[in-house]
C-alpha positions as CSV (number, residue, x, y, z in Angstrom):
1,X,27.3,28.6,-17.4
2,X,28.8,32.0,-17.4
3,X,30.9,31.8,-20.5
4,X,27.8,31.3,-22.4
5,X,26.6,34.5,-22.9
6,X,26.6,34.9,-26.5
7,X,25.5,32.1,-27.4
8,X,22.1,32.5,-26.5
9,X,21.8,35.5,-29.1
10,X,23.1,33.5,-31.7
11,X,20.5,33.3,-34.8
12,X,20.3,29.5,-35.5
13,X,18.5,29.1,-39.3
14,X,16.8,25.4,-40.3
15,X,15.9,24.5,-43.5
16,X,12.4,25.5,-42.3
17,X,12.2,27.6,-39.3
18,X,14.3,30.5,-38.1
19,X,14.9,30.6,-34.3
20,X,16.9,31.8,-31.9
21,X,18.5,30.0,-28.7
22,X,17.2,32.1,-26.2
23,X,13.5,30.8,-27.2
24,X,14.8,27.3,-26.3
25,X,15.7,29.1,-22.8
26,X,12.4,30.9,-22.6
27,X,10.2,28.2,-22.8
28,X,12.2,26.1,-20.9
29,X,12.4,28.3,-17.7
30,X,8.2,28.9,-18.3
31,X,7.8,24.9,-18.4
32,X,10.5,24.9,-15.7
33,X,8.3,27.5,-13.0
34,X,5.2,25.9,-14.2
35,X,6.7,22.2,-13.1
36,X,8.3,22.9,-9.9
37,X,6.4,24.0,-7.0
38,X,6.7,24.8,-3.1
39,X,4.3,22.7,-1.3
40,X,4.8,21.2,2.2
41,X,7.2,20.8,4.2
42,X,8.5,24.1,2.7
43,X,11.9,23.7,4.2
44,X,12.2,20.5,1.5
45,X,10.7,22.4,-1.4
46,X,11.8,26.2,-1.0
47,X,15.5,25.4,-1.4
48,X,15.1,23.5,-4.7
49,X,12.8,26.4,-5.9
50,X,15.6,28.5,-4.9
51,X,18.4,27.1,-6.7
52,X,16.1,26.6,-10.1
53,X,15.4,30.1,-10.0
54,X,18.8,31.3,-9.7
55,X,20.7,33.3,-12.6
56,X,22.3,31.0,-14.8
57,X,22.4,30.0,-19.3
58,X,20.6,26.5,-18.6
59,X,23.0,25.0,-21.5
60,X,22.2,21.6,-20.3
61,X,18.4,21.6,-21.1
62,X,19.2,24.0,-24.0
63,X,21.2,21.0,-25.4
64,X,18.8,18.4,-24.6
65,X,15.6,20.8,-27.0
66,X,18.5,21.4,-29.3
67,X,19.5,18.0,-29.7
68,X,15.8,16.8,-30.3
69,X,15.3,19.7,-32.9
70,X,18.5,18.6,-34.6
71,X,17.3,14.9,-35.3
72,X,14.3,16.3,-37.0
73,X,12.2,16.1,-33.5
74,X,9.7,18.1,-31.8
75,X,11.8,20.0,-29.0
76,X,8.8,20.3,-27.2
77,X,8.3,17.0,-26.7
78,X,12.2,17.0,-25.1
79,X,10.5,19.6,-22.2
80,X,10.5,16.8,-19.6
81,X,13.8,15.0,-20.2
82,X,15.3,18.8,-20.6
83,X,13.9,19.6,-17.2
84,X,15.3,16.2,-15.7
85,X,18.9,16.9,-16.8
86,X,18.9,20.6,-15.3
87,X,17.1,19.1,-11.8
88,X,19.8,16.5,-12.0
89,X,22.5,19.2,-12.6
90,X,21.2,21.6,-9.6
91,X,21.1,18.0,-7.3
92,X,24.8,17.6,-7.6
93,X,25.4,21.5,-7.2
94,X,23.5,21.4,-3.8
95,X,25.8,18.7,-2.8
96,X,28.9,19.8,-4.9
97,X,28.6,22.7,-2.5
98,X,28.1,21.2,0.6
99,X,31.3,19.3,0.3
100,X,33.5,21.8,-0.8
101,X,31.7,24.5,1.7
102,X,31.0,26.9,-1.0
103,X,29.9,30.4,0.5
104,X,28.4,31.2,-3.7
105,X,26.4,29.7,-6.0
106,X,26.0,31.4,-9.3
107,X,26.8,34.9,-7.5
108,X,24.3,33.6,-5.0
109,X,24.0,32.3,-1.4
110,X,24.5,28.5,-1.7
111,X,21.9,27.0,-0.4
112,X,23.7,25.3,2.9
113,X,24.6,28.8,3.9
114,X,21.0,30.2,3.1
115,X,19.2,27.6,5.1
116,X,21.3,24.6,6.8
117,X,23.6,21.8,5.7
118,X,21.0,19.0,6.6
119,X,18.4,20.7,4.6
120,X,20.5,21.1,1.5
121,X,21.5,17.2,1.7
122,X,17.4,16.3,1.9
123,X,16.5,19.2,-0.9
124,X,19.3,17.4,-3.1
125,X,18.0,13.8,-2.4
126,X,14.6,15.0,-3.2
127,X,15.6,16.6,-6.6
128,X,17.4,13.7,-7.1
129,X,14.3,11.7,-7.5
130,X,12.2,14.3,-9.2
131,X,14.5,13.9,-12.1
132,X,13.6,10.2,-12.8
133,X,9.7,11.3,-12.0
134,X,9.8,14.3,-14.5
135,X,10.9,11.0,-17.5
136,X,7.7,8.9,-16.6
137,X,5.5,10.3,-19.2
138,X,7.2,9.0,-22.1
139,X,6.5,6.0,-24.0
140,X,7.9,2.9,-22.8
141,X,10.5,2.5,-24.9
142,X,11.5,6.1,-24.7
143,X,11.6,5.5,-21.2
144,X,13.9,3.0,-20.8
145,X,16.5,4.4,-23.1
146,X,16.2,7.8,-20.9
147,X,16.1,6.1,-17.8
148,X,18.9,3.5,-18.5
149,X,21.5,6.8,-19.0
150,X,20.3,8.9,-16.9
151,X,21.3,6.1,-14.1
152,X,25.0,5.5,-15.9
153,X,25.4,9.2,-16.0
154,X,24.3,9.8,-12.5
155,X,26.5,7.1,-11.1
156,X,29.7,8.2,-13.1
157,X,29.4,11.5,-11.9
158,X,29.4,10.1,-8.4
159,X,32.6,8.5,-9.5
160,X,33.8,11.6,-10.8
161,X,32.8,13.5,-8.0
162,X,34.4,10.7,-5.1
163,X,38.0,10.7,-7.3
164,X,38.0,14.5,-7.1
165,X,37.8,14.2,-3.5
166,X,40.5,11.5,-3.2
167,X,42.5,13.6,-5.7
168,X,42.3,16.4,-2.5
169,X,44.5,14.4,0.0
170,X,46.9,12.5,-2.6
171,X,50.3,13.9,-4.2
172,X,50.0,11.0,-6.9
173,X,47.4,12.1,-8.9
174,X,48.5,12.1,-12.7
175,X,46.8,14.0,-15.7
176,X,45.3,10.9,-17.2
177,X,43.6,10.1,-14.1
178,X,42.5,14.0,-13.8
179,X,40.8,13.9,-17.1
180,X,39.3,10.6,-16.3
181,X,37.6,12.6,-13.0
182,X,36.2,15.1,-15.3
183,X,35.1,13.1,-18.0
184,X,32.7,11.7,-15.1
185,X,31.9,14.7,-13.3
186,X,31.4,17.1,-15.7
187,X,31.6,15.6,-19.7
188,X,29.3,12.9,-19.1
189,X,26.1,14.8,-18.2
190,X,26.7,17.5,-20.6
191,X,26.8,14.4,-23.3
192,X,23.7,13.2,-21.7
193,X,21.9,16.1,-22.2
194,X,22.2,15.7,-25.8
195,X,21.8,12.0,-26.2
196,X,18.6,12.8,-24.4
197,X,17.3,14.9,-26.6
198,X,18.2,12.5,-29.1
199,X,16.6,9.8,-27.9
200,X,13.4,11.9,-27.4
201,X,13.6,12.6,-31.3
202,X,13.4,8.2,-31.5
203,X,17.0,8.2,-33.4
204,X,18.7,5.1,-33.6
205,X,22.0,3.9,-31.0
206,X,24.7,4.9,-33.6
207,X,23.1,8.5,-33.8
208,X,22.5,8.7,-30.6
209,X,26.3,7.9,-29.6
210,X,27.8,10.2,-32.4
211,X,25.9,12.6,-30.4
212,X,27.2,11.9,-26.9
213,X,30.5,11.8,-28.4
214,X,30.1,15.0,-29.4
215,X,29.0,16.5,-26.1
216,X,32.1,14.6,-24.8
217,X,34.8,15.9,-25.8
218,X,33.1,19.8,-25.9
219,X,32.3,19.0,-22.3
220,X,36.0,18.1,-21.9
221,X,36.5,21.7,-23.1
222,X,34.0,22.9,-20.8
223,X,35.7,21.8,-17.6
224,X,38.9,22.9,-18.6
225,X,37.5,26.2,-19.4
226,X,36.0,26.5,-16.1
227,X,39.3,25.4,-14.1
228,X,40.9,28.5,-16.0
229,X,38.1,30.6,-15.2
230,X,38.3,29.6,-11.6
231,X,41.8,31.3,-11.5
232,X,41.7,33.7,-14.1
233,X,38.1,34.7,-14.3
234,X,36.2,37.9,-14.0
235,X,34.9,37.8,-10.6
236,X,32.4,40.2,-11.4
237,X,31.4,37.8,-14.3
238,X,32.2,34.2,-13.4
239,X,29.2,33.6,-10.7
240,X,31.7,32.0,-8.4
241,X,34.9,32.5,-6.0
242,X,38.0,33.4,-7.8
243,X,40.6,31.3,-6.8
244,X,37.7,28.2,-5.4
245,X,40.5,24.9,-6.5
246,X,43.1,26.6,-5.0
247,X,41.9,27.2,-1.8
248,X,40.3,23.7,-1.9
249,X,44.0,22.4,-2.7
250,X,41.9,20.6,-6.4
251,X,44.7,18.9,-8.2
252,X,43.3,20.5,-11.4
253,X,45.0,20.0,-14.9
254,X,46.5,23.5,-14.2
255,X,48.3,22.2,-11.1
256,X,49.5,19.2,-12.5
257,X,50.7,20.4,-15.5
258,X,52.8,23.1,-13.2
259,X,54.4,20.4,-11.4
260,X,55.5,19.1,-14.3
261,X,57.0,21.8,-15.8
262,X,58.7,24.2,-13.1
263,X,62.3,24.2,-11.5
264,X,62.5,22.1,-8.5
265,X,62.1,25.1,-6.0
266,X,59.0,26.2,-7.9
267,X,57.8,22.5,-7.8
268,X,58.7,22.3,-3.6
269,X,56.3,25.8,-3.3
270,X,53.6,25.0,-5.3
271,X,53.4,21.5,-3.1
272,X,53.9,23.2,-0.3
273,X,51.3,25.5,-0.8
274,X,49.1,23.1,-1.7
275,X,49.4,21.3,1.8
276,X,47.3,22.7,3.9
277,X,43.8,25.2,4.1
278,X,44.9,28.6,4.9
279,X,42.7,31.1,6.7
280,X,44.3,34.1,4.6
281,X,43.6,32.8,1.0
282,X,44.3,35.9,-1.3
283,X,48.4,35.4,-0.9
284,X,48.0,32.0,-1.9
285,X,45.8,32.5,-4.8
286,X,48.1,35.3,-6.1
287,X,51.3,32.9,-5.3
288,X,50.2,30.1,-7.1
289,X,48.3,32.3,-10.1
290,X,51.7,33.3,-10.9
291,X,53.7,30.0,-11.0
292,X,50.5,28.5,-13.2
293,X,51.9,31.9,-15.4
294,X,55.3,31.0,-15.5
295,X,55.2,27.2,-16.2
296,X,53.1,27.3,-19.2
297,X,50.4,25.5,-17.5
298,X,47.8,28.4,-18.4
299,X,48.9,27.8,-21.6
300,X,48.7,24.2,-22.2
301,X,45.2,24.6,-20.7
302,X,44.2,26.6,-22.9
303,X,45.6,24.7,-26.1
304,X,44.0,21.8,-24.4
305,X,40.4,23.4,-24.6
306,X,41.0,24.1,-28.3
307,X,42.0,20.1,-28.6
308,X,39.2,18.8,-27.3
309,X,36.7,21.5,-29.1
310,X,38.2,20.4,-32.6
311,X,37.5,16.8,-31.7
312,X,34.2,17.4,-31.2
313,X,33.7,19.2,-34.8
314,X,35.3,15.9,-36.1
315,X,33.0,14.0,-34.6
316,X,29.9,16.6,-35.6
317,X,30.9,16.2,-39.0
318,X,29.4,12.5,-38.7
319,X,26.8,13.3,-37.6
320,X,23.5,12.1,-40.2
321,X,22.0,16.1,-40.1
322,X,21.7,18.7,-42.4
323,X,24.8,21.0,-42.8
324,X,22.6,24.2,-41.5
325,X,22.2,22.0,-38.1
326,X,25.4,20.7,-37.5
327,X,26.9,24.6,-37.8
328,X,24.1,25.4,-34.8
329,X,26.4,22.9,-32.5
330,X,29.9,24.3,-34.2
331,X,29.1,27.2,-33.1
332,X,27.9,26.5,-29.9
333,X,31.5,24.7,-29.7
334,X,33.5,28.0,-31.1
335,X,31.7,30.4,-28.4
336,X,33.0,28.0,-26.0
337,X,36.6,28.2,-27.4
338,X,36.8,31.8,-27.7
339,X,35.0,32.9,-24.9
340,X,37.5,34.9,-22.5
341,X,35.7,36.4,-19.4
């Protein structure tokens, strides 16, 4: 993702071996373009292709090498599971899109707007799929472990993604029930991604959870981060519309902590606002923007990020790893925190 940027030139030292994050993203895009072809029909193929090859950190297959290198694995051998977490990812984006009629992907054309919606719905299917083919060459007991969260995972982000659309039409919606949504639609696969790499490296459940526990709670932090980046970002920087959830009316954390914390009037406004689709957007970003300013709700997101970040270094700390390896994922967890774009 976008706020990832200086991460990948972070120097990550082993007990034995020096290297450096953006090798992990090297190989992976070179085993990525060697893996995924355009064969026929082209109008199936070319769109996946597309969105595989568009600008973006890869942290999810990152995670899934540097999880497998952290259990004392061979990363290389986490290339396939790697490569079915990011097609997994780019599925749901394809679709993700569709439904929220995104006109930008990544600073890109989305891919419904590029070719057509029904196209994007088959190329998303299809990816869908590829992900479980690119597991079936591990062992069989490697295999089930992958395949048997890989299919939780994909379902709860259904889950997640369904409530987020519910949350769209409903005036109800509370912040327990908003951080459930993206604990599914978001957390999960980021704590899959790990827990695959894991389970590539053959360690046991209790590792194996301590891990996903750990991409949990950071991937917590990452939504929450990318809610506040979605009204307070960079547009030059942040790869997608400024101001996306409010035009979209998304009952985000920032929203529902607003409502909780305005006057009356403010509260009446914000809900008003939040009614209906407008054809002139930029007033009602800028409205909005200003009363997630002056109820503290920008704030308590941001506190919010740091909560979750610091329960994932509790949880790292439990992790059975050398001290040099656990600091790789700390401070893949303090970029995260302090990255302001």
């Amino acid at each position: 993702m976008h706020f990832f940027n200086v991460l990948l030139n972070f120097q990550i030292i082993f007990t034995k071996k020096t290297i450096v994050l953006s090798v992990y993203k090297k190989e992976f895009i070179a085993y990525l373009e060697q893996k995924v072809e355009v064969k026929e029909p082209k109008n199936l193929y070319e769109p996946i292709k597309y969105i595989l090859s568009l600008e973006g950190k890869k942290i999810r297959p990152i995670l899934t090498l540097l999880a497998a290198d952290t259990f004392g694995g061979d990363y290389k051998k986490a290339l396939d599971a790697a490569l079915a977490v990011e097609v997994f990812h780019n599925f749901t984006l394809i679709h993700d899109d569709i439904m929220d009629a995104a006109p930008l992907r990544r600073g890109h054309v989305t891919v419904h707007e590029k070719w057509n919606t029904n196209i994007g719905i088959l190329s998303g299917d299809a990816m869908l799929i590829q992900a479980y083919q690119y597991l079936e060459g591990y062992d069989a007991h490697t295999f089930k472990r992958l395949i048997k969260l890989l299919s939780k995972t994909a379902l709860e982000v259904c889950e997640g993604q369904q409530m987020d659309v519910d949350f769209e039409d409903r005036n109800d919606v509370s912040i327990d029930e908003y951080i459930t949504m993206i604990t599914f639609k978001t957390s999960v696969l980021i704590a899959a991604a790990l827990k695959m790499g894991a389970i590539v490296a053959n360690v046991d459940d209790v590792e194996a959870a301590k891990i996903y526990e750990f991409g949990l709670n950071l991937g917590l932090a990452f939504q929450l981060q990318d809610d506040y980046l979605d009204v307070f970002g960079n547009p030059e920087t942040f790869g997608k519309q400024i101001g996306g959830d409010i035009i979209e009316n998304k009952k985000t954390f920032l929203y529902l902590t607003a409502l909780k914390n305005t006057t009356q009037k403010e509260k009446e406004l914000l809900e008003k606002l939040y009614s209906n689709k407008l054809n002139e957007n930029q007033e009602k970003i800028e409205k909005v923007k200003s009363l997630f300013v002056t109820s503290l709700a920008a704030d308590k997101t941001i506190k919010l990020i740091n909560k979750y970040t610091q329960k994932a270094f509790e949880i790292l700390e439990t992790i059975s790893t050398t001290t040099d390896k656990r600091q790789v994922l700390k401070d893949f967890g303090d970029t995260l925190m302090k990255r302001d774009v």
